[in-house]
C-alpha positions in Angstrom: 99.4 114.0 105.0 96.4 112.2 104.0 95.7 109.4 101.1 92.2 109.0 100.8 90.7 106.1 98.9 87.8 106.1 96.8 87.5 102.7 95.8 83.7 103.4 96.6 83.1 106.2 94.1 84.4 104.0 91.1 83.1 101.3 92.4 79.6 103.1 92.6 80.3 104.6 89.0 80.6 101.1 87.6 77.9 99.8 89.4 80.0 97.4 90.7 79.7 95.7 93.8 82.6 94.6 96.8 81.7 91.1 96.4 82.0 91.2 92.4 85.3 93.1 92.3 87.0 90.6 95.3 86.3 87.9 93.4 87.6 89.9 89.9 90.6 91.0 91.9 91.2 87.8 93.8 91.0 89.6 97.5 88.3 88.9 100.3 85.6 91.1 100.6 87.0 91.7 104.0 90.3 92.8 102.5 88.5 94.8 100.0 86.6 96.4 103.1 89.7 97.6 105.0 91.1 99.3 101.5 87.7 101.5 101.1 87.9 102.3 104.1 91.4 104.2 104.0 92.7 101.7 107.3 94.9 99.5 105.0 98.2 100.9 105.9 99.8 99.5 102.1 98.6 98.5 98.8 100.6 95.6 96.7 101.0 97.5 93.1 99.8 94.0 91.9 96.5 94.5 93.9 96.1 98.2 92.4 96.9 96.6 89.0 94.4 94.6 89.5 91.7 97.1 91.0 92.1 99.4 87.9 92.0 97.0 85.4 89.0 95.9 86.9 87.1 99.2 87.0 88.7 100.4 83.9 90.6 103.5 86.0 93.6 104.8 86.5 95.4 104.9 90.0 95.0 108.6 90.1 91.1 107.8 90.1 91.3 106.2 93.5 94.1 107.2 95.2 94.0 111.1 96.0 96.3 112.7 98.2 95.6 115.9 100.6 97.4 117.9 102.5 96.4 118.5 106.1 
């Protein structure tokens, strides 16, 4: 089971960058880094609340799960 995390692609959609949605989001941008990168191993709903609102998606947009 697999949840990958495509923080990026939004991110790159919105041409928004790590540094401007960590401070939108109220995160580092080392925090922010471990989340894109799929090695978080949880995700407050407050901090996805946060993430979507800020990228103007939905959680389906970056969370995507696959089956192995």
């Amino acid at each position: 089971m697999s949840i990958i995390i495509n923080i990026d692609v939004v991110m790159a959609q919105r041409k928004m960058r790590s540094k401007d949605l960590a401070e939108k989001i109220g995160i580092t941008t080392a925090n922010l880094s471990i989340l894109k990168t799929g090695k978080a191993k949880a995700i407050r709903f407050s901090t996805l609340e946060k993430i979507c609102k800020a990228l103007d998606c939905q959680p389906g947009d970056i969370l995507v799960f696959e089956k192995d």
